[in-house]
TORBADO-933963 format. One record per atom (N, C-alpha, C, O): chain; residue number from 1; residue in three letters; x, y, z. Coordinates in nm, 3 decimals. Atoms other than C-alpha are relative to their C-alpha. Layout:
N
+-------+-----+-----+---------+---------+---------+
! chain !   n ! res !      xx !      yy !      zz !
+-------+-----+-----+---------+---------+---------+
!     A ! NUM ! ALA !       X !       Y !       Z !
...
+-------+-----+-----+---------+---------+---------+
***
This chain:
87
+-------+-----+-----+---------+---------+---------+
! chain !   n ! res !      xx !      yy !      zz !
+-------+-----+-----+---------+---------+---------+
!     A !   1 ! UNK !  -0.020 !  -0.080 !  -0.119 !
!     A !   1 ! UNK !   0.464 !   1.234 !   0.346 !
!     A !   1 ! UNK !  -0.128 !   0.075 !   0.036 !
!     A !   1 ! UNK !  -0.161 !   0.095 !   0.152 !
!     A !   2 ! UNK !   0.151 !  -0.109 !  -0.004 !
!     A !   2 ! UNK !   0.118 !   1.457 !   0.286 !
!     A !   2 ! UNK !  -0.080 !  -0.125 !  -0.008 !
!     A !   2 ! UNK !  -0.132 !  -0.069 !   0.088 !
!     A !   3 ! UNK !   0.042 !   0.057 !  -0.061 !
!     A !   3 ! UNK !  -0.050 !   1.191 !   0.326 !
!     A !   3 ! UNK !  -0.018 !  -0.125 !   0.145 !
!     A !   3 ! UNK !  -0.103 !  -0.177 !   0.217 !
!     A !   4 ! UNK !  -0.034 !   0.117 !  -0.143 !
!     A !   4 ! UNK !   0.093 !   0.951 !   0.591 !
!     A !   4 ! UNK !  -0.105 !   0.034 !   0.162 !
!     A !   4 ! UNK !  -0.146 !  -0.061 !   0.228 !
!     A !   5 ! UNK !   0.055 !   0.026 !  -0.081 !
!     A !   5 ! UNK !  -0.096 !   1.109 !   0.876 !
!     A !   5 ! UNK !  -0.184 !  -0.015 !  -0.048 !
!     A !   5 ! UNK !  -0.248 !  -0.047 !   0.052 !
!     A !   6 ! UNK !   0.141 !   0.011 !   0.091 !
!     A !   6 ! UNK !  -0.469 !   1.091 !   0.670 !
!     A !   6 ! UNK !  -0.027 !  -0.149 !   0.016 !
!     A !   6 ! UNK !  -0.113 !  -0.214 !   0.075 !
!     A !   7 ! UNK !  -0.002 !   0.207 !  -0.041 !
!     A !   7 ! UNK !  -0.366 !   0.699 !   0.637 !
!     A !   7 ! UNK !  -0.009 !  -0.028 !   0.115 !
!     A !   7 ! UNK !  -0.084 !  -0.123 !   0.139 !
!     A !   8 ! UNK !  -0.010 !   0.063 !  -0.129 !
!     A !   8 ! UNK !  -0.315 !   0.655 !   0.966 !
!     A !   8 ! UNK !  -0.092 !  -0.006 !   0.116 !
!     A !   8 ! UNK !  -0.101 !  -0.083 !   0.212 !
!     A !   9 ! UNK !   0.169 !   0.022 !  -0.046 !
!     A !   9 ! UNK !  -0.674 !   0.779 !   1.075 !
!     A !   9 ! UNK !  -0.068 !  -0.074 !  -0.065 !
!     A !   9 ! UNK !  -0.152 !  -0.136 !   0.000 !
!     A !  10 ! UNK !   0.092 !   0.096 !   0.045 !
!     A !  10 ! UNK !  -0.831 !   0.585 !   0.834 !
!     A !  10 ! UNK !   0.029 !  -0.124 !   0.051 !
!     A !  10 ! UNK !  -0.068 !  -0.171 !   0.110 !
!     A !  11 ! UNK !  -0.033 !   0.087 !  -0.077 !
!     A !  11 ! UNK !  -0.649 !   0.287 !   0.959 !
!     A !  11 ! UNK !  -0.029 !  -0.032 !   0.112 !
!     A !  11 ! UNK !  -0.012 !  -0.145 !   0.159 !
!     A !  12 ! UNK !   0.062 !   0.033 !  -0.178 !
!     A !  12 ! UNK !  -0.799 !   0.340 !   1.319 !
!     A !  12 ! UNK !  -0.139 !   0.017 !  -0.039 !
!     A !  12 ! UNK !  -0.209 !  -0.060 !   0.026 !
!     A !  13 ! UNK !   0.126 !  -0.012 !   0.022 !
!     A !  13 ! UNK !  -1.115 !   0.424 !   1.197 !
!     A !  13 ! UNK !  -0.054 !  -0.090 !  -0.091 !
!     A !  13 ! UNK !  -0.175 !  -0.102 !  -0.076 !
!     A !  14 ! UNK !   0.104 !   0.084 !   0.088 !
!     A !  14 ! UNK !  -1.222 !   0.179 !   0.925 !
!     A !  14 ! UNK !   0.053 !  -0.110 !  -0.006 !
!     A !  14 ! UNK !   0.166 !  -0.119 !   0.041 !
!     A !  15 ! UNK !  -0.015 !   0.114 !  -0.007 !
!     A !  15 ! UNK !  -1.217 !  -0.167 !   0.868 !
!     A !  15 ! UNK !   0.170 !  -0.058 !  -0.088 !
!     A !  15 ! UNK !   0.194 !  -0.017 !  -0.201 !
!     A !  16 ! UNK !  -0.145 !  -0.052 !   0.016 !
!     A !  16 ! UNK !  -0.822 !  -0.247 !   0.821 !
!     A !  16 ! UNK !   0.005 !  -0.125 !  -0.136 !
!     A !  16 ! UNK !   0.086 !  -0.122 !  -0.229 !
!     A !  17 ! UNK !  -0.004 !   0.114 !   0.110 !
!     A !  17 ! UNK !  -0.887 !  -0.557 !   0.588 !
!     A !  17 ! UNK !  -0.090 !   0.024 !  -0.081 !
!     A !  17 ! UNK !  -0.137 !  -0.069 !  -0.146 !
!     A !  18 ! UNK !   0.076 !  -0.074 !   0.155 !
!     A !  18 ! UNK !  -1.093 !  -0.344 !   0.337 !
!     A !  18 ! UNK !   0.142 !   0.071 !  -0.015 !
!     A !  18 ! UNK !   0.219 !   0.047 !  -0.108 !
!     A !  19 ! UNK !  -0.149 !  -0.112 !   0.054 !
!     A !  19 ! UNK !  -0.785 !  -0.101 !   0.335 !
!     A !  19 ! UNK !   0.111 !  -0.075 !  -0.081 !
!     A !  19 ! UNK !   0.150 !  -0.050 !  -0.195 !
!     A !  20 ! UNK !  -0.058 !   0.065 !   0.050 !
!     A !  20 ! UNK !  -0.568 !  -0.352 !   0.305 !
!     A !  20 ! UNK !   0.000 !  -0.056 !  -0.172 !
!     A !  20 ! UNK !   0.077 !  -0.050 !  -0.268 !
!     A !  21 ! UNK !   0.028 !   0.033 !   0.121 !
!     A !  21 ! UNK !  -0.734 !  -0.497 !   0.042 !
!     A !  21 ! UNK !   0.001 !   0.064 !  -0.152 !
!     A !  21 ! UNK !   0.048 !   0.027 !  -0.259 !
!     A !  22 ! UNK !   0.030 !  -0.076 !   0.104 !
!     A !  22 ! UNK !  -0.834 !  -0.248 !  -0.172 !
!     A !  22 ! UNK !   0.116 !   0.100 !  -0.031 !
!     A !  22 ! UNK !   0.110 !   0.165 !  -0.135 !
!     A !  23 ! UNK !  -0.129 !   0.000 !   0.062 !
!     A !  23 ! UNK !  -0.457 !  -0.131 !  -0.157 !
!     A !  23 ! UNK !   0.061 !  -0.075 !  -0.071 !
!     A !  23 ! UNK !   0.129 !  -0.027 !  -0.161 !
!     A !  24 ! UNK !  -0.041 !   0.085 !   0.098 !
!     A !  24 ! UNK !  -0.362 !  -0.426 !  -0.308 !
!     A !  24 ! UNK !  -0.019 !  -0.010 !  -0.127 !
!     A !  24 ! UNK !   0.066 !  -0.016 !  -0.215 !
!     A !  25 ! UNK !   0.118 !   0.003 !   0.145 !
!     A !  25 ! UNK !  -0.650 !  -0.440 !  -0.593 !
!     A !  25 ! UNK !   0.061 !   0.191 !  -0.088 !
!     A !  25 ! UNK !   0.073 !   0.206 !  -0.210 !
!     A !  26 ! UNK !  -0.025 !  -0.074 !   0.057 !
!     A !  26 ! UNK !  -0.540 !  -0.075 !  -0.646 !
!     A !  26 ! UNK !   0.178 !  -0.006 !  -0.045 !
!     A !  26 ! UNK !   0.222 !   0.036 !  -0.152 !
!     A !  27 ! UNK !  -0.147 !   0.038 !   0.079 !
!     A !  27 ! UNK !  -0.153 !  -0.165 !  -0.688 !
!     A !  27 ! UNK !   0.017 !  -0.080 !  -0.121 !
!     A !  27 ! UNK !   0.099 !  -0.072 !  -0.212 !
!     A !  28 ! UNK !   0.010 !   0.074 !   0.083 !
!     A !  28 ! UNK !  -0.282 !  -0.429 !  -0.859 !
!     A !  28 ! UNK !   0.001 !   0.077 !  -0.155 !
!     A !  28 ! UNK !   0.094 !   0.071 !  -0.236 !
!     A !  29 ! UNK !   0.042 !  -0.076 !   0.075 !
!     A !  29 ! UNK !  -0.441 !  -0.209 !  -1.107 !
!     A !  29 ! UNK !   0.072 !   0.135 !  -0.110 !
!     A !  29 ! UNK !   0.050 !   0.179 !  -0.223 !
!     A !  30 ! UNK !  -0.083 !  -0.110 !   0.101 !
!     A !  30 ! UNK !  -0.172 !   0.072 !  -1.177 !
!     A !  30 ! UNK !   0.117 !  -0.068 !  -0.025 !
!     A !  30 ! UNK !   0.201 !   0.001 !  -0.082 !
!     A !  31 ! UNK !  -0.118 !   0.084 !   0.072 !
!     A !  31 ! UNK !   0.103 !  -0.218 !  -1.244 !
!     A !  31 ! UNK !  -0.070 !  -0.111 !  -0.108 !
!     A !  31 ! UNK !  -0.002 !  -0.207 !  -0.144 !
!     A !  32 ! UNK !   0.041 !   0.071 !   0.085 !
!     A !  32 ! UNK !  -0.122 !  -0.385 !  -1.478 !
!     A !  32 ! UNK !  -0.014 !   0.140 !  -0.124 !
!     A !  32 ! UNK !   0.015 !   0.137 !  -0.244 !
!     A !  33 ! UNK !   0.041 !  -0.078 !   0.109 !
!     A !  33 ! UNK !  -0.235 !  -0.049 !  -1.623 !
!     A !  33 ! UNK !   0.185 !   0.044 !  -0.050 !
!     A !  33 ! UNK !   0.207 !   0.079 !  -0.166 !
!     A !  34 ! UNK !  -0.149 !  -0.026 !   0.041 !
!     A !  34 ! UNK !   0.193 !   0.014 !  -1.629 !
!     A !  34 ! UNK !   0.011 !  -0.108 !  -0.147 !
!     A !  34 ! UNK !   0.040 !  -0.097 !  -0.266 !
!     A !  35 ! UNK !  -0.095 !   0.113 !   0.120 !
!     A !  35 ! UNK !   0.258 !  -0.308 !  -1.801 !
!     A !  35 ! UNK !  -0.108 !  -0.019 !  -0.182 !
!     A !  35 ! UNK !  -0.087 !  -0.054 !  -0.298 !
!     A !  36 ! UNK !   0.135 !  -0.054 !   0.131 !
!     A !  36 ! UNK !  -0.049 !  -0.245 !  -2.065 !
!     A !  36 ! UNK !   0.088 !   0.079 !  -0.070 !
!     A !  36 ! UNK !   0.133 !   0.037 !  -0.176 !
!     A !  37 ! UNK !  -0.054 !  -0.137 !   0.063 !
!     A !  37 ! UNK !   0.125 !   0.079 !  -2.156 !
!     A !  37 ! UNK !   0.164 !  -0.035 !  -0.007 !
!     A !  37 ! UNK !   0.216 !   0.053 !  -0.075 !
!     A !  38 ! UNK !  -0.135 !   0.046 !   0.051 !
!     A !  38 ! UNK !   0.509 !  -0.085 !  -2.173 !
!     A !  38 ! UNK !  -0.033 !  -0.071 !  -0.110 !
!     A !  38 ! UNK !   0.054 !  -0.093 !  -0.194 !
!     A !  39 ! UNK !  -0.009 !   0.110 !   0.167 !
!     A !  39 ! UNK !   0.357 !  -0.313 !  -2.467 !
!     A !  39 ! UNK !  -0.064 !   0.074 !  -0.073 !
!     A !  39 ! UNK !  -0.107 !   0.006 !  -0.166 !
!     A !  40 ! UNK !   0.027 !  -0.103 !   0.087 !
!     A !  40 ! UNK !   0.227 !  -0.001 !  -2.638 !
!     A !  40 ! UNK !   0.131 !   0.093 !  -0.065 !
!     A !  40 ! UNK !   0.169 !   0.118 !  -0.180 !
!     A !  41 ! UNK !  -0.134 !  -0.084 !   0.003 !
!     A !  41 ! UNK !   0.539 !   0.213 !  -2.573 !
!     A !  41 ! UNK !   0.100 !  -0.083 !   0.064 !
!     A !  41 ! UNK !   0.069 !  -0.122 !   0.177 !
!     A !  42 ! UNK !  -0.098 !   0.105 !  -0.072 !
!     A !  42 ! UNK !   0.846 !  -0.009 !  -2.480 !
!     A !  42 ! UNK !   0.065 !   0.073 !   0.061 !
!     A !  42 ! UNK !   0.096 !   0.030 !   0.172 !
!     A !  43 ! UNK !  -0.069 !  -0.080 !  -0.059 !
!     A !  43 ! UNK !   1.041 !   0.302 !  -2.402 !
!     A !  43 ! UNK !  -0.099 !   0.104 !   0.040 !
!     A !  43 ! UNK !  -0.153 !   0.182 !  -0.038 !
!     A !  44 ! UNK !   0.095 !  -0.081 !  -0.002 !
!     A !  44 ! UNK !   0.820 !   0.478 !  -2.175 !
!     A !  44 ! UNK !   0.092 !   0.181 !   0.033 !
!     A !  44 ! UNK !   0.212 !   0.198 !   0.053 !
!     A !  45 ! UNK !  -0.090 !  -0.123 !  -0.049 !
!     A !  45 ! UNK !   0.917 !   0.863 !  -2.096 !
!     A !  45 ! UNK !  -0.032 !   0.002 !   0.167 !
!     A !  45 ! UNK !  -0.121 !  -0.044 !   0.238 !
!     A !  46 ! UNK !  -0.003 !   0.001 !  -0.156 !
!     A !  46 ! UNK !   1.050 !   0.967 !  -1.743 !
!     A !  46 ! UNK !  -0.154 !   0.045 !   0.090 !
!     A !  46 ! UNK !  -0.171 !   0.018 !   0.208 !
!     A !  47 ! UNK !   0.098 !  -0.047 !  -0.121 !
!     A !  47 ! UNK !   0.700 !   1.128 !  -1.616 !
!     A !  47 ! UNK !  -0.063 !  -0.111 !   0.012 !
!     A !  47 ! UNK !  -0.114 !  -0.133 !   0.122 !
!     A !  48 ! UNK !   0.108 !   0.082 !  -0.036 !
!     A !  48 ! UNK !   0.511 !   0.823 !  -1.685 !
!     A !  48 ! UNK !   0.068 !  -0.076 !   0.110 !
!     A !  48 ! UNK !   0.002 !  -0.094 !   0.212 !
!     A !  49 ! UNK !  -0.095 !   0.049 !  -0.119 !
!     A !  49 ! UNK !   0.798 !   0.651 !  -1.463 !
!     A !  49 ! UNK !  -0.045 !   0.055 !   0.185 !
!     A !  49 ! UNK !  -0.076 !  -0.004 !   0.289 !
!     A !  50 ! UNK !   0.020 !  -0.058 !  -0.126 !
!     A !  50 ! UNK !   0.755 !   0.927 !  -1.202 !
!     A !  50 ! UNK !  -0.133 !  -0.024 !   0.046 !
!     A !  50 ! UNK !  -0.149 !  -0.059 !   0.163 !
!     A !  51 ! UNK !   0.163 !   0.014 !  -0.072 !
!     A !  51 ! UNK !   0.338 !   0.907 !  -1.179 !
!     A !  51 ! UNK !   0.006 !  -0.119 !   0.037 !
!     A !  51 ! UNK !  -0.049 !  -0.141 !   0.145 !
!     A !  52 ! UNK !   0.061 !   0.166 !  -0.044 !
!     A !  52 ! UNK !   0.352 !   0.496 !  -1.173 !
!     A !  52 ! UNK !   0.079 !  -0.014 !   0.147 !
!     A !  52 ! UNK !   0.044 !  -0.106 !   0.221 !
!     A !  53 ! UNK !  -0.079 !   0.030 !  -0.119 !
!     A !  53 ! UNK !   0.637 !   0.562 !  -0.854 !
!     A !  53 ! UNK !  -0.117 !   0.067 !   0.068 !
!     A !  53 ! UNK !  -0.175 !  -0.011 !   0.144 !
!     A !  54 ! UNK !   0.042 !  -0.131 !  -0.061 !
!     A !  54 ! UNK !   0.432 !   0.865 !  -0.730 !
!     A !  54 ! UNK !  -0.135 !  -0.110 !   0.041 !
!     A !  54 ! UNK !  -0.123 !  -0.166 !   0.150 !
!     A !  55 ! UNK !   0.126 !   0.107 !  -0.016 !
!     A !  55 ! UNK !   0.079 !   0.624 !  -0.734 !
!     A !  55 ! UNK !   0.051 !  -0.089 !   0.093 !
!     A !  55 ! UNK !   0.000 !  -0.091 !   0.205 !
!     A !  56 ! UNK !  -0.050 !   0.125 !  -0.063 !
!     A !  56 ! UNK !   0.260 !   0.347 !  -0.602 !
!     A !  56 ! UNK !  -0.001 !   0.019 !   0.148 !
!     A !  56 ! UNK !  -0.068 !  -0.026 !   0.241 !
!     A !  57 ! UNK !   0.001 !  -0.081 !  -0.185 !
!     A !  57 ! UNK !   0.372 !   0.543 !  -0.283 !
!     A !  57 ! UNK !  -0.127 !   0.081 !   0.082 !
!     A !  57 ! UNK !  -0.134 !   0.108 !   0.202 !
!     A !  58 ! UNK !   0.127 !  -0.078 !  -0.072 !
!     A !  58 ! UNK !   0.042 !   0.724 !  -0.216 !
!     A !  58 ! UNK !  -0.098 !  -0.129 !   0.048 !
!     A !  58 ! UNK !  -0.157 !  -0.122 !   0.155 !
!     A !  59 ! UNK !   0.078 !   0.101 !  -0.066 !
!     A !  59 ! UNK !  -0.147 !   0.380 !  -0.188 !
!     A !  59 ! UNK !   0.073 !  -0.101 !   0.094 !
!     A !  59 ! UNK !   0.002 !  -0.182 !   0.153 !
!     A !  60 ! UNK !  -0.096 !   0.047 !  -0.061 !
!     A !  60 ! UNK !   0.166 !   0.230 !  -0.013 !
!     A !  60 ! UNK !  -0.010 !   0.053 !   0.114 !
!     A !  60 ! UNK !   0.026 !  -0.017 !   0.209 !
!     A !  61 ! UNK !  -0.009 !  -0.070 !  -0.129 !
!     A !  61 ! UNK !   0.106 !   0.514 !   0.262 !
!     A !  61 ! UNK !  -0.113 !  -0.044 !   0.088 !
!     A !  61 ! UNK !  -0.090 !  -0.044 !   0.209 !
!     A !  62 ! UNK !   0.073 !   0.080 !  -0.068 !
!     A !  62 ! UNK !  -0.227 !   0.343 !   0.366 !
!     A !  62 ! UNK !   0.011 !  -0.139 !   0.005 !
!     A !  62 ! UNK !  -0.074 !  -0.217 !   0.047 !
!     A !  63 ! UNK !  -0.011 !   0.203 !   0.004 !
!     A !  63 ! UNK !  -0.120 !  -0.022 !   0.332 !
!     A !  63 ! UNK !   0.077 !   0.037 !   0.168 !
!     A !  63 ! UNK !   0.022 !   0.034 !   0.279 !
!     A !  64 ! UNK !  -0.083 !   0.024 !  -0.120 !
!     A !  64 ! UNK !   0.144 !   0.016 !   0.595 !
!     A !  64 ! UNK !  -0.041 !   0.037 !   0.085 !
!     A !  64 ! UNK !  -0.013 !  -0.049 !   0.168 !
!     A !  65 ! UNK !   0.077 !  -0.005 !  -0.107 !
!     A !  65 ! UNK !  -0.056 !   0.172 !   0.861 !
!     A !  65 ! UNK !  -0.095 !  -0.069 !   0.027 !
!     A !  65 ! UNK !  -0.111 !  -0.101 !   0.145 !
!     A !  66 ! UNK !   0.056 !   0.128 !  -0.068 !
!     A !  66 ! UNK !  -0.308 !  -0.072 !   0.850 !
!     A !  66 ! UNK !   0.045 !  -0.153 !  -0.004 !
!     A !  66 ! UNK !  -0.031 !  -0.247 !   0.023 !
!     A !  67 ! UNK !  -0.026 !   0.117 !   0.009 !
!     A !  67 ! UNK !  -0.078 !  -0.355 !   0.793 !
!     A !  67 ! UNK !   0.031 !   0.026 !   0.127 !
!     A !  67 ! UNK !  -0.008 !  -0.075 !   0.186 !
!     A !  68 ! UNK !  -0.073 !  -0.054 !  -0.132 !
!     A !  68 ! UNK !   0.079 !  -0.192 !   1.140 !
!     A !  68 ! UNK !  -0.086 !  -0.058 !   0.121 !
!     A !  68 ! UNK !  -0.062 !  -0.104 !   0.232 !
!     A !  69 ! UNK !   0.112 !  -0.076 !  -0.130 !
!     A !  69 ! UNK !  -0.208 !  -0.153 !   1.328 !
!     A !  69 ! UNK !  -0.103 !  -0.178 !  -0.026 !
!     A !  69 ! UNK !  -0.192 !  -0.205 !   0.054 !
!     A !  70 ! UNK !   0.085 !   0.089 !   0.037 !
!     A !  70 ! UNK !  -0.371 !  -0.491 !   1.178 !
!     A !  70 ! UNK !   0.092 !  -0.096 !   0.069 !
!     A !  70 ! UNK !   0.015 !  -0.190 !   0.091 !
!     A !  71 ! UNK !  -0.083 !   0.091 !  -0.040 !
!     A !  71 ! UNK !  -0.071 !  -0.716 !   1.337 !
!     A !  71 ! UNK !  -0.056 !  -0.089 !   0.159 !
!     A !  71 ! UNK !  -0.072 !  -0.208 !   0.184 !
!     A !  72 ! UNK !   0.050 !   0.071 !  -0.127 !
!     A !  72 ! UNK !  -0.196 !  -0.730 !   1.718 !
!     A !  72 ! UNK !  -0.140 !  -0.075 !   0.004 !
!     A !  72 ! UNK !  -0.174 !  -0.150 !   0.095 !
!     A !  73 ! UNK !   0.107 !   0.113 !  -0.002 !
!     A !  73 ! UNK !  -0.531 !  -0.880 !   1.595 !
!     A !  73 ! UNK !  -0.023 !  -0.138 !  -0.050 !
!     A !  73 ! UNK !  -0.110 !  -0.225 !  -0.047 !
!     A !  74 ! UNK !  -0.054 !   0.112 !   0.100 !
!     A !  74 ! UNK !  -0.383 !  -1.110 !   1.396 !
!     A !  74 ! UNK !   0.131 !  -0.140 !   0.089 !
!     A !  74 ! UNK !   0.173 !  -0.240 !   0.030 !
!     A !  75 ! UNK !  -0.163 !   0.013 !  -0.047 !
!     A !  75 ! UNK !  -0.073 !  -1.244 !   1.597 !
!     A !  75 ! UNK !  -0.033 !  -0.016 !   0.211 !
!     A !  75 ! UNK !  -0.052 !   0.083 !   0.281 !
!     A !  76 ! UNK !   0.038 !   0.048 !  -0.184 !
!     A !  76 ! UNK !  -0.142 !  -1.406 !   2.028 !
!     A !  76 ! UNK !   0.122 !   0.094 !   0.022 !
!     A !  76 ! UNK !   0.216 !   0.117 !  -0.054 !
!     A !  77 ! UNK !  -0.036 !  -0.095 !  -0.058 !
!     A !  77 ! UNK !  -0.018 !  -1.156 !   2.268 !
!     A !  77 ! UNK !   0.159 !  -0.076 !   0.052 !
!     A !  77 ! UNK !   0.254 !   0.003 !   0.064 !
!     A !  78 ! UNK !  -0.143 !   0.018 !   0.026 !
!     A !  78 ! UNK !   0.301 !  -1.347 !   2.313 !
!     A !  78 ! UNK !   0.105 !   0.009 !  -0.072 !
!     A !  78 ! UNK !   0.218 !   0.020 !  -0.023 !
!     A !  79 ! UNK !  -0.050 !   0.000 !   0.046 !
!     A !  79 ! UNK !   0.430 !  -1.341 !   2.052 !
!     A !  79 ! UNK !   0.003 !   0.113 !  -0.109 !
!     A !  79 ! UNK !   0.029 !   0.098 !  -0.229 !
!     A !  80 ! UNK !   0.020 !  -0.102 !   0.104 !
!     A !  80 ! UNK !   0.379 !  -0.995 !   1.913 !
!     A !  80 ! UNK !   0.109 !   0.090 !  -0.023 !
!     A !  80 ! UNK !   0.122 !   0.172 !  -0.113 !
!     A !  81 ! UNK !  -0.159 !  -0.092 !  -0.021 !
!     A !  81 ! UNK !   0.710 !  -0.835 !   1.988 !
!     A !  81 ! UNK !   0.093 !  -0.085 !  -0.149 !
!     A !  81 ! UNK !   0.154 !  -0.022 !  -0.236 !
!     A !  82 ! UNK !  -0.041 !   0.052 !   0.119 !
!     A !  82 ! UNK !   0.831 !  -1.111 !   1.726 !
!     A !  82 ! UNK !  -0.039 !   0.041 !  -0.119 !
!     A !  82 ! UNK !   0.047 !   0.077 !  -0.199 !
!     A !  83 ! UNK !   0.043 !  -0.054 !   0.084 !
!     A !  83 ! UNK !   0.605 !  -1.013 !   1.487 !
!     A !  83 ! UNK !  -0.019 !   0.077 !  -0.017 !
!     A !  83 ! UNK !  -0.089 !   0.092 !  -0.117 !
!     A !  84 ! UNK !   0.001 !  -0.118 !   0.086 !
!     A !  84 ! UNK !   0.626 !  -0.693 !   1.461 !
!     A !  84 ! UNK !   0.137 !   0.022 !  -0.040 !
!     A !  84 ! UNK !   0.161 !   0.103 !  -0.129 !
!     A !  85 ! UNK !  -0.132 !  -0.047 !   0.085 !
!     A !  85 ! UNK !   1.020 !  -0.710 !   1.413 !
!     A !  85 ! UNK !  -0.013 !  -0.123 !  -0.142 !
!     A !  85 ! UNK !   0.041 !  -0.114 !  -0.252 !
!     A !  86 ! UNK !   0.062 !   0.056 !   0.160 !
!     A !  86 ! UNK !   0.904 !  -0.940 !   1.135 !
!     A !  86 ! UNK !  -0.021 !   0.096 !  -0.100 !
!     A !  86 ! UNK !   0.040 !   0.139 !  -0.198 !
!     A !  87 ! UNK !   0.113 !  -0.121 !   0.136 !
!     A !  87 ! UNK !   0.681 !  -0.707 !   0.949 !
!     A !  87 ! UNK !   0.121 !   0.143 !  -0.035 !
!     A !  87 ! UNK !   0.088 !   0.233 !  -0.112 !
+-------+-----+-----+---------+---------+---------+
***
């Protein structure tokens, strides 16, 4: 929520397929560093639960504004009403 409008300037302002990207590479990164740390600790405790949700959603808040905002360059002007009830 504290960040959603922050994402949503960067999304107009910088290149939306670095954002994209480097949301991914960073999801990538804290569900690899999750599953690292489940074959250490099998039963992890609830905070580590809460930070890997809490992470998840803070780089989740810039994906979706530039996946948003990345659709009409992607997608012919006919058919963009489709694709955005797609997405």
């Amino acid at each position: 929520l504290l960040l959603s409008p922050v994402a949503g300037v960067w999304a107009d302002r910088y290149d939306r397929r670095q954002i994209l990207l480097w949301c991914d590479l960073l999801s990538a990164g804290i569900l690899l560093a999750f599953g690292a740390y489940l074959l250490v600790v099998p039963t992890p405790p609830v905070w580590v639960l809460f930070t890997v949700g809490i992470l998840l959603s803070c780089v989740n808040a810039f994906f979706l504004p530039a996946k948003s905002a990345a659709i009409p360059g992607v997608v012919p002007q006919p058919l963009l009403t489709q694709a955005n009830s797609v997405s």
